[in-house]
VOSE-972413 format. One record per residue: chain; x, y, z of N, C-alpha, C, O in turn; residue number from 1. Coordinates in nm, 3 decimals, decimal comma. Example, Ala and Ser with C-alpha at 12.3 -4.5 7.8 and 13.67 -1.06 7.14 Angstrom:
2
 c      nu      nv      nw     cau     cav     caw      cu      cv      cw      ou      ov      ow   k
 A   1,319  -0,569   0,780   1,230  -0,450   0,780   1,320  -0,330   0,780   1,424  -0,332   0,846   1
 A   1,285  -0,225   0,708   1,367  -0,106   0,714   1,290   0,003   0,787   1,341   0,114   0,804   2
end
This chain:
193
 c      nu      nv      nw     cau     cav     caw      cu      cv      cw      ou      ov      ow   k
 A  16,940   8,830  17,514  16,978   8,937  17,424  16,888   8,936  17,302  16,845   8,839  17,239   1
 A  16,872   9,045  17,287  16,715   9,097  17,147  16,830   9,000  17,049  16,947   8,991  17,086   2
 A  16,797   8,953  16,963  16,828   8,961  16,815  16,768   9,062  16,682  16,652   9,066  16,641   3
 A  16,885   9,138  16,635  16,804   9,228  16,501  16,842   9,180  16,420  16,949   9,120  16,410   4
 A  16,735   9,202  16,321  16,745   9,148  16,168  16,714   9,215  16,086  16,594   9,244  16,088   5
 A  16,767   9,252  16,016  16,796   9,307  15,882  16,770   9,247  15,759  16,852   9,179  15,698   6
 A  16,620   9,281  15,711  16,612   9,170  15,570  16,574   9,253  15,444  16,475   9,326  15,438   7
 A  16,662   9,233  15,345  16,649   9,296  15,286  16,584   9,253  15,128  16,665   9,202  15,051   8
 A  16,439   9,273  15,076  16,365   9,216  14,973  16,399   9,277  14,821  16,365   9,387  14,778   9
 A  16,477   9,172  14,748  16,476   9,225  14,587  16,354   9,188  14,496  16,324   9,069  14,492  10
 A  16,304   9,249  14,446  16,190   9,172  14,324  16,244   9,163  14,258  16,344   9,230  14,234  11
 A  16,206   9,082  14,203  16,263   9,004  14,009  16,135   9,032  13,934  16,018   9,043  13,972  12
 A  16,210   9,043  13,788  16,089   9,074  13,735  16,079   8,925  13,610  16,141   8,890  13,510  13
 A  15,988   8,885  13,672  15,995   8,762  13,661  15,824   8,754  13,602  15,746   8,841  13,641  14
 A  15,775   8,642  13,506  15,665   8,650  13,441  15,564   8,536  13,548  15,610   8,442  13,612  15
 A  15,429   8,578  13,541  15,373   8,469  13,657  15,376   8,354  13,586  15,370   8,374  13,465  16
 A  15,387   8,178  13,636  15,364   8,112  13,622  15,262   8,027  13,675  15,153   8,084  13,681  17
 A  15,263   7,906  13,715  15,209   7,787  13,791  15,286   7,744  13,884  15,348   7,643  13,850  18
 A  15,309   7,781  13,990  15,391   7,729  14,089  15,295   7,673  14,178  15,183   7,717  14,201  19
 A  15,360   7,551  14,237  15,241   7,412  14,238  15,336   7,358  14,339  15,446   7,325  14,295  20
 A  15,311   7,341  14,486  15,359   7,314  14,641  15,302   7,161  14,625  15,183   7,133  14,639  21
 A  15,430   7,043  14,588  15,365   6,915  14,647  15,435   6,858  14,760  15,527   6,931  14,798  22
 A  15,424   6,767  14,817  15,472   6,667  14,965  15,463   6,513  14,889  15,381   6,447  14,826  23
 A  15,593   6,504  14,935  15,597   6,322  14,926  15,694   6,261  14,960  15,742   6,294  15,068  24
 A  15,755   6,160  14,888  15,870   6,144  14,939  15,975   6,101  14,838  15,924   6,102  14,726  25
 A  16,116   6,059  14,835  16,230   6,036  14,747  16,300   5,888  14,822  16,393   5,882  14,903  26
 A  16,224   5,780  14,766  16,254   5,709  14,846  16,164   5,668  14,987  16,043   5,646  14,972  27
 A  16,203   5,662  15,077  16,125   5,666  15,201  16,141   5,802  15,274  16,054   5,832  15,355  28
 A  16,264   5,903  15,247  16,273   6,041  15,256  16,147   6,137  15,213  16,107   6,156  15,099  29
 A  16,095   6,192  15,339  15,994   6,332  15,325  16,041   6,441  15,242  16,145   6,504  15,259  30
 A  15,958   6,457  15,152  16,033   6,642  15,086  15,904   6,680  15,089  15,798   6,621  15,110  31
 A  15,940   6,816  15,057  15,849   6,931  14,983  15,893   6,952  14,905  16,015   6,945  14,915  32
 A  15,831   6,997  14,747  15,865   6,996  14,618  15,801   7,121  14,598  15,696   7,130  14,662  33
 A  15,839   7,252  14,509  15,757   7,358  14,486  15,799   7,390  14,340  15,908   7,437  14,309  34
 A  15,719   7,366  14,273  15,758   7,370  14,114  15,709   7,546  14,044  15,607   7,611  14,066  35
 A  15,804   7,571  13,976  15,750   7,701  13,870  15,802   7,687  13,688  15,898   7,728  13,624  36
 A  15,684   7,613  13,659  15,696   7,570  13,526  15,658   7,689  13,434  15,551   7,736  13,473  37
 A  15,720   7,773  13,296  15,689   7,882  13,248  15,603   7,794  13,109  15,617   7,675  13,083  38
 A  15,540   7,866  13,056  15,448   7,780  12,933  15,544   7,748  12,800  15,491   7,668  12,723  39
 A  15,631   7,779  12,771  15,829   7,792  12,697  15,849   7,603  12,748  15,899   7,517  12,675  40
 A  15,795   7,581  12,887  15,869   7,437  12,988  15,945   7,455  13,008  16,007   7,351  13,034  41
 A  16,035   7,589  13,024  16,139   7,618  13,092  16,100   7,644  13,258  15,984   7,673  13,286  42
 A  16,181   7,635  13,341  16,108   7,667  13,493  16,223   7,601  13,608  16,303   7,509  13,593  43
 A  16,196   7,689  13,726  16,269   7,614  13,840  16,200   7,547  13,945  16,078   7,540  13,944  44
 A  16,293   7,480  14,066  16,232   7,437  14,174  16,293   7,409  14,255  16,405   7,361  14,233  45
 A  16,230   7,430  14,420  16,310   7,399  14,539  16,248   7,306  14,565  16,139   7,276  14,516  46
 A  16,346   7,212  14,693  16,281   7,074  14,747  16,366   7,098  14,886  16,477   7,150  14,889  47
 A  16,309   7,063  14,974  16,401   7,019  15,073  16,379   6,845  15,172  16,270   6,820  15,223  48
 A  16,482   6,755  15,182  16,423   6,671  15,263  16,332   6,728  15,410  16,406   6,770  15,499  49
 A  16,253   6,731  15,425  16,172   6,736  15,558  16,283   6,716  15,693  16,272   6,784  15,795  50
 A  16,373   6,628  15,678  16,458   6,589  15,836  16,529   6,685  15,852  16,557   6,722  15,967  51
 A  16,593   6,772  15,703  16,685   6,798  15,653  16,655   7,019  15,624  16,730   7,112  15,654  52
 A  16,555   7,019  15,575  16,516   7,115  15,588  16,646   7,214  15,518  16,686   7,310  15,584  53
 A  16,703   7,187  15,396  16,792   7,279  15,369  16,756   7,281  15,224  16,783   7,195  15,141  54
 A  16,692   7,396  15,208  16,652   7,431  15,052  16,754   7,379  14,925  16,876   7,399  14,928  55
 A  16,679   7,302  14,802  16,834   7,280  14,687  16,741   7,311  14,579  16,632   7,255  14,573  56
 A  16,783   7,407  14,485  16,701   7,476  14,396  16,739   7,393  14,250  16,854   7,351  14,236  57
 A  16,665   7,377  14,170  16,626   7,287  14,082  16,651   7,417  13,967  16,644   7,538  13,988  58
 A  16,692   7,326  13,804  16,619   7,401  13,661  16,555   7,311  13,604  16,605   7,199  13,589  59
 A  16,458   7,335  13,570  16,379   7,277  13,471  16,334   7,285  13,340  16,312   7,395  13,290  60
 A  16,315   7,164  13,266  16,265   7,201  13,119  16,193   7,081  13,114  16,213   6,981  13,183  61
 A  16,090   7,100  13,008  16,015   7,016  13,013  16,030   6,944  12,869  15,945   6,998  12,799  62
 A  16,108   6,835  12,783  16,119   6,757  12,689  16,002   6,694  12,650  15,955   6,613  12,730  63
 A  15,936   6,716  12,534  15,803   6,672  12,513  15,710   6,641  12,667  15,680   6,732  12,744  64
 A  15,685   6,534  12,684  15,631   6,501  12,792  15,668   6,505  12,898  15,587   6,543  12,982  65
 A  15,819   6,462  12,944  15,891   6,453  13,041  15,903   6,591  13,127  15,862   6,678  13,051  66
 A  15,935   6,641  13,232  15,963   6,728  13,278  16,115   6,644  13,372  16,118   6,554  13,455  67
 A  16,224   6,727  13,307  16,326   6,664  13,416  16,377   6,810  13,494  16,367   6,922  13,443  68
 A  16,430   6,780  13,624  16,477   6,861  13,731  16,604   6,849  13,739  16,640   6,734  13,766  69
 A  16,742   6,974  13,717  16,863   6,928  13,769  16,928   7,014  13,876  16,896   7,125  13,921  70
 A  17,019   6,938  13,902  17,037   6,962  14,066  17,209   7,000  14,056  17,294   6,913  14,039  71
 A  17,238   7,142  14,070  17,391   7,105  14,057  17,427   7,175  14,219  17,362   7,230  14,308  72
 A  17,596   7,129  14,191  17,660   7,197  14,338  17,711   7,318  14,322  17,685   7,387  14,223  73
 A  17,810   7,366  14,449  17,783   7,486  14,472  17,931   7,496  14,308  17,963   7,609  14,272  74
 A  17,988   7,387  14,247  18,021   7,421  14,123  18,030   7,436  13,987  18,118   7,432  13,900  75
 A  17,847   7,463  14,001  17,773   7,440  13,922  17,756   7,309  13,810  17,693   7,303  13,704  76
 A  17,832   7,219  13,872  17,842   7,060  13,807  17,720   7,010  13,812  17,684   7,033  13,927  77
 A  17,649   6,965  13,767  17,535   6,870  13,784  17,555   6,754  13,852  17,646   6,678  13,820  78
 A  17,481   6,731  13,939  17,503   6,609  14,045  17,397   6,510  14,017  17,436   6,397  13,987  79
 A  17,266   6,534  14,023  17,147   6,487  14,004  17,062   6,574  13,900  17,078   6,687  13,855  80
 A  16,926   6,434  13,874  16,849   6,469  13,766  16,715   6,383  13,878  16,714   6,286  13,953  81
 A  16,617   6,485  13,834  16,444   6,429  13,886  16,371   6,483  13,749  16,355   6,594  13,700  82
 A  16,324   6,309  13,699  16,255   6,311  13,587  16,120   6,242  13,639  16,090   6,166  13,731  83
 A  16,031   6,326  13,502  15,864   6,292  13,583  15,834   6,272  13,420  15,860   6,361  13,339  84
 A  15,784   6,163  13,389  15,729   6,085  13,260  15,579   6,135  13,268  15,517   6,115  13,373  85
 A  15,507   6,210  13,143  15,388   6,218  13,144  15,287   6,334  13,205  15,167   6,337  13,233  86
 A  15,432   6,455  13,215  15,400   6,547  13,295  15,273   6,628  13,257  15,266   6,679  13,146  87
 A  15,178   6,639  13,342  15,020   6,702  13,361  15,024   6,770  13,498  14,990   6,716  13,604  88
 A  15,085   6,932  13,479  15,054   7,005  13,549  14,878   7,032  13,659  14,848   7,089  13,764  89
 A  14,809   6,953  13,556  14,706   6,926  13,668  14,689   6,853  13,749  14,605   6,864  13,838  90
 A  14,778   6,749  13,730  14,712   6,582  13,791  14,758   6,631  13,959  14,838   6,724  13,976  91
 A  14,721   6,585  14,030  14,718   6,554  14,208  14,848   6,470  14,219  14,898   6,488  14,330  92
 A  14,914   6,393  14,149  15,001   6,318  14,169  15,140   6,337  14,065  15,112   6,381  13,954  93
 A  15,261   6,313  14,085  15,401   6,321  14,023  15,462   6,198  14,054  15,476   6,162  14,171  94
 A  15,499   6,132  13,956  15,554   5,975  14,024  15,717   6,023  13,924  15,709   6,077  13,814  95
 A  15,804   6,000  13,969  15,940   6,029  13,872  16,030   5,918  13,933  15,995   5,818  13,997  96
 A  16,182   5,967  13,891  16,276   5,878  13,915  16,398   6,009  13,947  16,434   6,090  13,862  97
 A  16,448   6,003  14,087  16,583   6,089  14,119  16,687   6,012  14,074  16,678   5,901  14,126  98
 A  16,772   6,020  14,007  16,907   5,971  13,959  17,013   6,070  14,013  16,996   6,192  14,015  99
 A  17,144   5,997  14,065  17,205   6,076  14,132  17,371   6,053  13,978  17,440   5,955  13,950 100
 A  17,369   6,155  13,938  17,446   6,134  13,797  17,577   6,136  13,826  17,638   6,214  13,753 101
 A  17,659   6,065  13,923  17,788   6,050  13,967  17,778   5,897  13,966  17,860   5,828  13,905 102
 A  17,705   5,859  14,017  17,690   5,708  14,045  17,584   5,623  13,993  17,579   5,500  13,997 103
 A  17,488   5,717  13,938  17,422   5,679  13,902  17,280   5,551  13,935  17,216   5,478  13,859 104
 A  17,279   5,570  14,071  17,160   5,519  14,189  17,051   5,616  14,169  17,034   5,737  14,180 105
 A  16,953   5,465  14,117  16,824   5,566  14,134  16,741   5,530  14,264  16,761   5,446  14,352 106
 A  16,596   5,663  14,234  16,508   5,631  14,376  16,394   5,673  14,306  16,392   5,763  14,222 107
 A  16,284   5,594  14,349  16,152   5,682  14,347  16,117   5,756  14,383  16,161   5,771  14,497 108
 A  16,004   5,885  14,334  15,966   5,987  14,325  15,834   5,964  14,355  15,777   5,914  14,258 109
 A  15,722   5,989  14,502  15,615   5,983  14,472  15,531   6,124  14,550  15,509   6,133  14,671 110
 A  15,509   6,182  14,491  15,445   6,349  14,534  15,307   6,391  14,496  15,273   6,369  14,380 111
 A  15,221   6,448  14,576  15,096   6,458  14,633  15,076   6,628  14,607  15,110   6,701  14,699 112
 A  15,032   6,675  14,510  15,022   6,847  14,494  14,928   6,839  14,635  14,837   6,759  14,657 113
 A  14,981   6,952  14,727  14,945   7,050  14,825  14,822   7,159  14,746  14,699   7,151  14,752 114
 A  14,898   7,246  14,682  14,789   7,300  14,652  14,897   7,412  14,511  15,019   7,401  14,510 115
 A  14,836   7,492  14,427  14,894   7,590  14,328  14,886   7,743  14,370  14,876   7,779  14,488 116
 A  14,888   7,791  14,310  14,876   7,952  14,325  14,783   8,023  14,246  14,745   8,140  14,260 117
 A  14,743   7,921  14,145  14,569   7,965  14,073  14,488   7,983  14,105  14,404   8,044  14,039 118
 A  14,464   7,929  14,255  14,390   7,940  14,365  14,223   7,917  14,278  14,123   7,984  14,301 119
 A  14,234   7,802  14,173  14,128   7,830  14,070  14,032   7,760  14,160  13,920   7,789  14,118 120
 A  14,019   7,660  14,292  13,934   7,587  14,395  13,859   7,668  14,509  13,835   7,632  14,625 121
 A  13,829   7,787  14,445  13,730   7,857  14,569  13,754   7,877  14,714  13,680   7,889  14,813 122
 A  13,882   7,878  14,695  13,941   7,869  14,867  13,963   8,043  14,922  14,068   8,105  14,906 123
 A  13,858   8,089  14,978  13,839   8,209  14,988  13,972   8,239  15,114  13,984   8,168  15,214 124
 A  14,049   8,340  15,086  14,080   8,379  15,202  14,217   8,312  15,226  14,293   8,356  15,312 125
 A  14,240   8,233  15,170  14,335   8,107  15,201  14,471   8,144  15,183  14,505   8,192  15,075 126
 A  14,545   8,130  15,266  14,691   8,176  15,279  14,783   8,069  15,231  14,736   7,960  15,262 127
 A  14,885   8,059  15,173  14,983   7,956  15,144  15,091   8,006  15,199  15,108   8,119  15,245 128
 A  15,195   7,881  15,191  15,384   7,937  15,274  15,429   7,857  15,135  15,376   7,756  15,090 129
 A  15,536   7,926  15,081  15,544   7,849  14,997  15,734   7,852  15,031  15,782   7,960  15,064 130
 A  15,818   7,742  15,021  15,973   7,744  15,073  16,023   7,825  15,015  15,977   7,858  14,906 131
 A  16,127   7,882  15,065  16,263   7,985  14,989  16,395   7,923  14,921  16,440   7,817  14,966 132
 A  16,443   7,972  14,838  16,575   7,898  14,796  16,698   7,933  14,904  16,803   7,870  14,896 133
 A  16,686   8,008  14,977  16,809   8,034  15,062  16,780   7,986  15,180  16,662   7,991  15,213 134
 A  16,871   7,933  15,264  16,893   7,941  15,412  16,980   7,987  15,466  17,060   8,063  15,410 135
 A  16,993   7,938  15,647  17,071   7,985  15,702  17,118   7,847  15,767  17,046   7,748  15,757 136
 A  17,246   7,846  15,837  17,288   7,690  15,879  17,205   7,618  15,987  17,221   7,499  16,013 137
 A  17,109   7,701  16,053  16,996   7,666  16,139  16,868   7,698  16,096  16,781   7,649  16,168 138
 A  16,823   7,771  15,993  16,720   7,841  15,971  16,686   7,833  15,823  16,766   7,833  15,730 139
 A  16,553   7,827  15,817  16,520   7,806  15,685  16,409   7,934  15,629  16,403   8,037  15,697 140
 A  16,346   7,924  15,537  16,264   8,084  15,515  16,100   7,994  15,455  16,081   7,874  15,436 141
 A  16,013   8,102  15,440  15,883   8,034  15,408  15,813   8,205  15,364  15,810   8,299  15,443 142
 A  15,773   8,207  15,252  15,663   8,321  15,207  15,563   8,306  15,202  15,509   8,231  15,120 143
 A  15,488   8,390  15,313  15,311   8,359  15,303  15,247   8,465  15,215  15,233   8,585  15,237 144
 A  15,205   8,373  15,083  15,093   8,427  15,030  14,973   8,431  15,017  14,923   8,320  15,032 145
 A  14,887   8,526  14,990  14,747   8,555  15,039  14,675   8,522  14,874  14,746   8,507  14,774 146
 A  14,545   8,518  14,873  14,456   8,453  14,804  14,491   8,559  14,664  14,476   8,524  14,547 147
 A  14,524   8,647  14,692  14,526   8,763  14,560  14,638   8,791  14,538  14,677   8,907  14,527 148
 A  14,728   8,666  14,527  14,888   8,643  14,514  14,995   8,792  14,535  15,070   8,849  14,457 149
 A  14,961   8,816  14,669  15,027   8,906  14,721  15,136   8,884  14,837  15,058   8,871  14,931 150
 A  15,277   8,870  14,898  15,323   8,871  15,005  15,282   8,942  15,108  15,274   9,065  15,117 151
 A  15,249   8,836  15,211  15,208   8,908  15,380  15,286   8,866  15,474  15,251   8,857  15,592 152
 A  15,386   8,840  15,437  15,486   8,765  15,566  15,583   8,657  15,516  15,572   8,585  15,417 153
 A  15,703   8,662  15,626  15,800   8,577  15,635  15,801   8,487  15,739  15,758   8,539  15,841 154
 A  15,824   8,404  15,749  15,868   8,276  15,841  16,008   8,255  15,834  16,062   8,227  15,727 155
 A  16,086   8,268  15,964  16,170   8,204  15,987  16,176   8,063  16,090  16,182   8,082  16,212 156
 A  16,175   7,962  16,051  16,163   7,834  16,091  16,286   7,734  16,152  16,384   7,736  16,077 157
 A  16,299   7,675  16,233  16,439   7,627  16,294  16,428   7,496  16,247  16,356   7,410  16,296 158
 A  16,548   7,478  16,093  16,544   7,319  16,066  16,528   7,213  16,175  16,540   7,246  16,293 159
 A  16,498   7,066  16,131  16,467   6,987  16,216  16,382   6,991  16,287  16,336   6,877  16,293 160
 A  16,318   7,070  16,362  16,235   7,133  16,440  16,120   7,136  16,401  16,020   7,082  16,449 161
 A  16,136   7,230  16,274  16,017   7,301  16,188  15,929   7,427  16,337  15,823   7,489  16,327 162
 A  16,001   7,425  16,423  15,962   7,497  16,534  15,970   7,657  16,462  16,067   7,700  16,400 163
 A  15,824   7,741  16,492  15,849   7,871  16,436  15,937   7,993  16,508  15,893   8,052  16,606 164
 A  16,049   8,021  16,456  16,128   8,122  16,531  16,084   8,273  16,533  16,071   8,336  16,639 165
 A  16,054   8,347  16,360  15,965   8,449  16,386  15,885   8,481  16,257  15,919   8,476  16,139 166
 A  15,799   8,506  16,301  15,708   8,565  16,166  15,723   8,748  16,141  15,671   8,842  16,202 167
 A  15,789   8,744  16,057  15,784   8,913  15,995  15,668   8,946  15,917  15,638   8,863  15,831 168
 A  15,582   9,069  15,931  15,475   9,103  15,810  15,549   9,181  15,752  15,640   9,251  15,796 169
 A  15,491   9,161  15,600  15,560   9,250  15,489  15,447   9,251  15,395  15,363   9,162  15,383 170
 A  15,454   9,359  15,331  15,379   9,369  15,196  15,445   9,372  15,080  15,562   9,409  15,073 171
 A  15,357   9,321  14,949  15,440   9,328  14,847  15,382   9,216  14,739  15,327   9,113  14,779 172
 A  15,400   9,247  14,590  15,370   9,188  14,491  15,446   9,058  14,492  15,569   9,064  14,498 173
 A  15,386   8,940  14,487  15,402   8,814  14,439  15,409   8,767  14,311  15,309   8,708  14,270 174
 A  15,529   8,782  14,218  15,610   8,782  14,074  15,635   8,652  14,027  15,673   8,640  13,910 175
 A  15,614   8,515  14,121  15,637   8,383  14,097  15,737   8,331  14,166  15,798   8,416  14,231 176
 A  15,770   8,241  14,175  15,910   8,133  14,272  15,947   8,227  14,336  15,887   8,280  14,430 177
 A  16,116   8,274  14,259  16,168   8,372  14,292  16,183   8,492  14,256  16,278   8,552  14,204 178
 A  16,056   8,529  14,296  16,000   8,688  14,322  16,045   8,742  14,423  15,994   8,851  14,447 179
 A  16,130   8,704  14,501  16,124   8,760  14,645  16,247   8,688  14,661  16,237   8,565  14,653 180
 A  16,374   8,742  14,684  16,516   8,692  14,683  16,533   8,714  14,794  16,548   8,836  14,792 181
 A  16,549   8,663  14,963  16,615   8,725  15,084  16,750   8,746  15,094  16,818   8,644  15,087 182
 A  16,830   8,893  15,116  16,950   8,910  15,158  16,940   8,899  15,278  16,871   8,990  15,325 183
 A  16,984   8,814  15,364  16,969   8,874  15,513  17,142   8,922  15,541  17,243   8,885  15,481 184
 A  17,131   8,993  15,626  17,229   9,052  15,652  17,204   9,059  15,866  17,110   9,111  15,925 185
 A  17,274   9,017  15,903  17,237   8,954  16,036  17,286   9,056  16,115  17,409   9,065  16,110 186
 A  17,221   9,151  16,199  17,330   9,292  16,283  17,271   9,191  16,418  17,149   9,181  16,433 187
 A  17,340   9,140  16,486  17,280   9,077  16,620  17,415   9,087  16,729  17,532   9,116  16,709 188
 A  17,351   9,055  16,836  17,478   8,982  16,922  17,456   8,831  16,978  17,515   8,765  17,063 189
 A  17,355   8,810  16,900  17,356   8,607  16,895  17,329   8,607  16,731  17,251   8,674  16,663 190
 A  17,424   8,506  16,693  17,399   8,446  16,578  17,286   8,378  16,531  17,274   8,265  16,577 191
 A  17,212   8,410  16,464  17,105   8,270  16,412  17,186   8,176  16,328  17,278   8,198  16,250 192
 A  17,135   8,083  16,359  17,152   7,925  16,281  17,276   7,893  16,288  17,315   7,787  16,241 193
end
């Protein structure tokens, strides 16, 4: 049976920043980290564990040097904090500390910038995916942007897997993080995720 999908794109009007795609890990745990720091050091961010693949969207501010990340639930309590000592939006590397603020167990933070959206390294042509803040209970989202920070497509991806389920083309201005909000609204007769 076809599956249809129905996706429906809001823009935000949202100011460009530095949003900066790193990989590493939390602990011995894989993430992806995608930061959007505003020049204020106000800013957000998604991460997802890699096994885990379920987007958790971050706020950020940046305290003199520090840049800390907080993490609340779905009641808006704060659960966790990811602090990065010495923050240099340029450097290749992020070393921090996740504190989980219930119990207060920490973990190391060690992350590897992928690449930014300044695209200031001569990379002609070069496409990025950068993660979404929403999912689905099987499915996760990915925005491919093109060298002249424009949207050309969606990815829908099957957690765990990372197996590609479908790529949608779309056009459209690239506004920063969340520039691009997905409603999906699912008309099918198989469920995704």
């Amino acid at each position: 049976m076809k599956q249809k999908i129905t996706i429906l794109f809001l823009l935000a009007t949202a100011l460009v920043s530095g949003q900066i795609n790193y990989k590493g890990f939390i602990d011995k745990y894989p993430i992806e980290f995608v930061t959007d720091i505003y020049s204020d050091g106000q800013g957000s961010a998604i991460y997802a564990y890699s096994n885990y693949d379920t987007p958790i969207v971050l706020n950020a501010k940046l305290k003199g040097t520090t840049l800390v990340f907080t993490e609340k639930d779905k009641n808006d309590k704060e659960t966790a904090q990811l602090s990065f000592e010495n923050y240099n939006a340029e450097s290749d590397q992020l070393n921090g500390i996740w504190k989980d603020l219930i119990s207060g167990k920490e973990l190391k933070i060690c992350l590897t910038k992928e690449f930014d959206l300044n695209y200031n390294n001569g990379e002609e042509g070069t496409q990025r995916e950068i993660l979404q803040p929403v999912s689905l209970k099987g499915n996760y989202f990915k925005l491919i942007i093109s060298k002249e920070k424009r949207i050309s497509g969606v990815k829908i991806i099957e957690k765990k897997t990372d197996k590609l389920i479908q790529k949608i083309d779309v056009g459209g201005d690239f506004w920063g993080l969340f520039s691009l909000n997905l409603k999906l609204y699912l008309l099918m007769e198989n469920q995704i995720g």
